[in-house]
C-alpha positions in Angstrom: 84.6 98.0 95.4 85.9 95.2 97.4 85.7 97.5 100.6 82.9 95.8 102.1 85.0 92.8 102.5 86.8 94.5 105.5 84.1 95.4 107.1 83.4 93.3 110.9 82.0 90.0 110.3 79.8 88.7 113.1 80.9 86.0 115.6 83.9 85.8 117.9 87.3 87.4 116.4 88.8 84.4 116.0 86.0 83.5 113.3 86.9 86.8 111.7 91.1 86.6 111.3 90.3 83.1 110.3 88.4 84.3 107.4 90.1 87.3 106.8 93.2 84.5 105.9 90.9 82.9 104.0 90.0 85.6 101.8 93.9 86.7 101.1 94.7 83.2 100.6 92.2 83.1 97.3 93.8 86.7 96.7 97.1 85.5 96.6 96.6 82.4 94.1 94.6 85.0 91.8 96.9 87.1 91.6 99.7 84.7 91.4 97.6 83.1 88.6 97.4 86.4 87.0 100.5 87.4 87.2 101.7 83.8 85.3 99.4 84.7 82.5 101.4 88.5 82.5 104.7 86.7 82.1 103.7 84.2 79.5 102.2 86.9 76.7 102.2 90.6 76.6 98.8 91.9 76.2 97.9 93.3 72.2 98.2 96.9 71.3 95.5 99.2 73.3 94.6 96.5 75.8 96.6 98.2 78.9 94.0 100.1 79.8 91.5 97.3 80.5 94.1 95.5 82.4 95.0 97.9 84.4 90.8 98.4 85.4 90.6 94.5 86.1 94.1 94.2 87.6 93.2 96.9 90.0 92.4 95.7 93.3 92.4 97.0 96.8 92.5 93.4 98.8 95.6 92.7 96.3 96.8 96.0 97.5 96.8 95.3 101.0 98.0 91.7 101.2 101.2 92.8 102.9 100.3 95.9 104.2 98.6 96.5 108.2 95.1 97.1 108.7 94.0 100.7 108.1 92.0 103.2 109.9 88.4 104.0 108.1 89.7 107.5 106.8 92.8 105.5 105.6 90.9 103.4 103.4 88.0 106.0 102.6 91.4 107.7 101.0 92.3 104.7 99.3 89.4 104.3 97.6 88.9 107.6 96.6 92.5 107.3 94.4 90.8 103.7 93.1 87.7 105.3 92.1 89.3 108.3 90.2 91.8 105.7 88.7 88.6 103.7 87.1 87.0 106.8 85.7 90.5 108.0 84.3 91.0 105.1 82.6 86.9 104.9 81.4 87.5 108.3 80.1 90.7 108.0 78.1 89.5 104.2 77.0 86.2 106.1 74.5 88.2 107.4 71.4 85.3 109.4 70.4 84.7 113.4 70.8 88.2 114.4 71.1 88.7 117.6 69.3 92.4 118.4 68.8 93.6 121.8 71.2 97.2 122.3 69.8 100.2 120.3 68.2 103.6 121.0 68.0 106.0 120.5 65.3 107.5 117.4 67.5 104.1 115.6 67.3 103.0 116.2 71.3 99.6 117.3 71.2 96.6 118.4 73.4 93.3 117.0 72.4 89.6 117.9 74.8 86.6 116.4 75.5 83.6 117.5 77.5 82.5 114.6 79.6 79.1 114.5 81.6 79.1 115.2 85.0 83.0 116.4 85.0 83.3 119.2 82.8 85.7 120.1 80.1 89.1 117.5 80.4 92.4 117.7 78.9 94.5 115.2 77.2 98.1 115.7 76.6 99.9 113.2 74.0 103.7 113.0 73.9 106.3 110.5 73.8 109.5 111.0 76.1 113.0 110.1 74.7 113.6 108.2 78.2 112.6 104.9 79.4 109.8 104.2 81.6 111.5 103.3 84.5 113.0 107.4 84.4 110.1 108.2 84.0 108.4 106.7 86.8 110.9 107.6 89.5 110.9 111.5 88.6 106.6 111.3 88.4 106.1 109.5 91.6 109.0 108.4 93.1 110.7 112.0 93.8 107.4 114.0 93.2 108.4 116.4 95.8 111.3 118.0 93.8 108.7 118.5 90.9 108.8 122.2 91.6 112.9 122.6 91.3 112.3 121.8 87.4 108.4 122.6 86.2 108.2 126.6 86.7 104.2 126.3 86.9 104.7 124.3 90.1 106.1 126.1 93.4 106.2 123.3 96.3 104.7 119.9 96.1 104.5 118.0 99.4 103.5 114.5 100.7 101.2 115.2 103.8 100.5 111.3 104.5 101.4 108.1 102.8 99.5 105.3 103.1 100.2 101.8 102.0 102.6 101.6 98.7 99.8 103.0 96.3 98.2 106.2 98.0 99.5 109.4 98.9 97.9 112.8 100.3 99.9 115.5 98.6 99.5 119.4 99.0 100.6 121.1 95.4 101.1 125.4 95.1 100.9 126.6 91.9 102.7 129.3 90.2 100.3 132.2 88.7 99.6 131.6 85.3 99.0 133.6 82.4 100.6 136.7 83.0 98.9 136.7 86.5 95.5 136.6 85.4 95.2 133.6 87.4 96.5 133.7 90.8 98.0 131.8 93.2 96.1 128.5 93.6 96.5 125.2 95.6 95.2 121.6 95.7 94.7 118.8 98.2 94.7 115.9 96.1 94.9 111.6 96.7 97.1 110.3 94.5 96.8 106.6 93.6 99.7 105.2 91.8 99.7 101.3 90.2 102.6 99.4 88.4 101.9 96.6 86.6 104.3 95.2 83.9 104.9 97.7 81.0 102.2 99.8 82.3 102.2 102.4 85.0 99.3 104.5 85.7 99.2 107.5 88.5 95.5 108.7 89.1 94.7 111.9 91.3 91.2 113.8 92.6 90.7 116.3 95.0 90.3 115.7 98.7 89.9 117.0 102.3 92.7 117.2 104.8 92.3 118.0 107.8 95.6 118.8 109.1 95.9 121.4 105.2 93.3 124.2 105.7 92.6 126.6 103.1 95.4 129.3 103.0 94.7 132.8 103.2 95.2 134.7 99.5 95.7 131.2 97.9 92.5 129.7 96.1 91.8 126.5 97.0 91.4 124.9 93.4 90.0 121.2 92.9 91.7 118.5 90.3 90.0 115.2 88.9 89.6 112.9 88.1 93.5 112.7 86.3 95.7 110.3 85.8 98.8 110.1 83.3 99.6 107.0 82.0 102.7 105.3 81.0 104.3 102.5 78.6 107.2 101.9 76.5 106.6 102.7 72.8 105.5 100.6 70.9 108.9 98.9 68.9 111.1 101.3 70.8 111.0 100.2 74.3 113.9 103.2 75.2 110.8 105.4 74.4 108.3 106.2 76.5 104.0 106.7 75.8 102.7 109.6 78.3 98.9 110.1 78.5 98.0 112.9 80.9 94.3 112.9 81.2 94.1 116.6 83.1 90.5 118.3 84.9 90.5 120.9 87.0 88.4 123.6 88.8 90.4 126.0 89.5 87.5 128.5 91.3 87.4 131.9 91.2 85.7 134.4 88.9 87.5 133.4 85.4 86.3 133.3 81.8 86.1 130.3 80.2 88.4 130.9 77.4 91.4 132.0 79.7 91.2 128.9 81.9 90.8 126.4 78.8 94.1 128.3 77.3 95.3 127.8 81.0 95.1 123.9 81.2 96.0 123.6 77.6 99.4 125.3 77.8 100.1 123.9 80.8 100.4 120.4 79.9 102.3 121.5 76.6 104.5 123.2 79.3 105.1 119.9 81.5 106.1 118.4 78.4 108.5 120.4 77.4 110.1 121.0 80.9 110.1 117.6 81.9 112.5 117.0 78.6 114.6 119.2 79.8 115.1 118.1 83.4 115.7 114.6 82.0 118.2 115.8 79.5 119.7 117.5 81.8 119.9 115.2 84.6 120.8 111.8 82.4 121.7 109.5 86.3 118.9 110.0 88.8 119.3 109.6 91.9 118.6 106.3 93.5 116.2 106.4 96.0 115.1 103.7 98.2 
């Protein structure tokens, strides 16, 4: 993690804004550099993933943003370090055993991974372009709950930068209130890059969002969902929703894995529907 270049260099504080410059300066031709390669040749077929990882930087992040408090960037990181073990996860192809399929071709595929337990992988495409996409998912993630019944309220507690948010998500009960009410504190780390947009989420503590009485506080991540036009049909959209949760209590395994599975078929399907439904989103700035 490039972290530790923030932290107080020794010597007067001139000596430290001077290299502080210095450092953004050789941030800003490498990623100008970068970004010149981008423009000149689209990356091959199942190399996003990889850029993403090396494109992925905090300095890059903050070279036009102010200096953060410690907690600010302790949450940063956190959403960059769920983001690289997202994108770890979904980049080995091996040990997925297919969940469910519908007759449209979206599909839930899982995977136990070491040290994170049982994770979910939902595989659609979205008649919508990626742009639509992107706005409903992170730009107006706050009205998620007027169109995806399995979602009550979700609300941004803090944002921080362009890339992190703190959000606070209620959940509906689920299978026919087997599981109750639940709730999750959660970093979310969002990155754009070209064709590629990738939105990573794990669980985290916020002060000022105590546990609620009669609500569970459930924990999510690391998760991410991915997206990129379809390949050949750029009006289409890829959506990859890597999904792991802990959602606490005293429940059986096979009700919590039907749980996770259904919901993501469920996201699918609503999400369709808003979009249909609501072809001229709103521009917001």
């Amino acid at each position: 993690m490039l972290l530790a270049t923030f932290k107080l260099c020794a010597g007067s504080s001139y000596r430290h804004v001077c290299n502080m410059k210095g450092l953004r300066h050789q941030a800003v031709l490498a990623i100008g550099q970068e970004l010149t390669r981008r423009v000149r040749a689209e990356p091959a077929p199942g190399m996003w993933i990889n850029q993403v990882q090396r494109r992925n930087s905090l300095l890059g992040s903050r070279l036009e943003e102010p200096l953060y408090s410690d907690q600010e960037l302790a949450y940063i990181q956190q959403g960059e370090e769920a983001m690289h073990k997202a994108l770890g996860i979904l980049s080995d192809q091996e040990g997925w055993k297919k969940e469910s399929q519908q007759a449209n071709g979206d599909k839930v595929l899982s995977k136990v991974v070491p040290d994170v337990g049982k994770m979910f992988r939902l595989e659609v495409v979205v008649d919508q372009p990626m742009d639509r996409l992107y706005e409903e998912l992170v730009d107006r993630i706050e009205a998620m709950g007027e169109w995806n019944p399995n979602v009550k309220e979700v609300k941004v507690l803090q944002k921080i930068g362009r890339d992190t948010i703190i959000t606070h998500e209620l959940a509906a009960e689920a299978a026919g209130n087997l599981v109750g009410p639940r709730d999750f504190v959660s970093v979310r780390y969002a990155k754009r890059r070209g064709s590629t947009c990738v939105m990573a989420g794990i669980a985290t503590h916020f002060g000022e969002m105590p546990e609620q009485k009669g609500i569970i506080r459930a924990e999510q991540g690391p998760t991410c969902m991915v997206l990129h036009p379809l390949a050949g049909s750029p009006e289409k959209t890829k959506l990859t929703w890597l999904l792991s949760i802990d959602l606490k209590g005293w429940l059986p395994k096979t009700i919590i894995n039907q749980v996770l599975s259904q919901t993501q078929m469920d996201f699918a399907n609503h999400l369709r529907r808003h979009l249909e439904s609501s072809p001229t989103a709103e521009t917001h700035g």
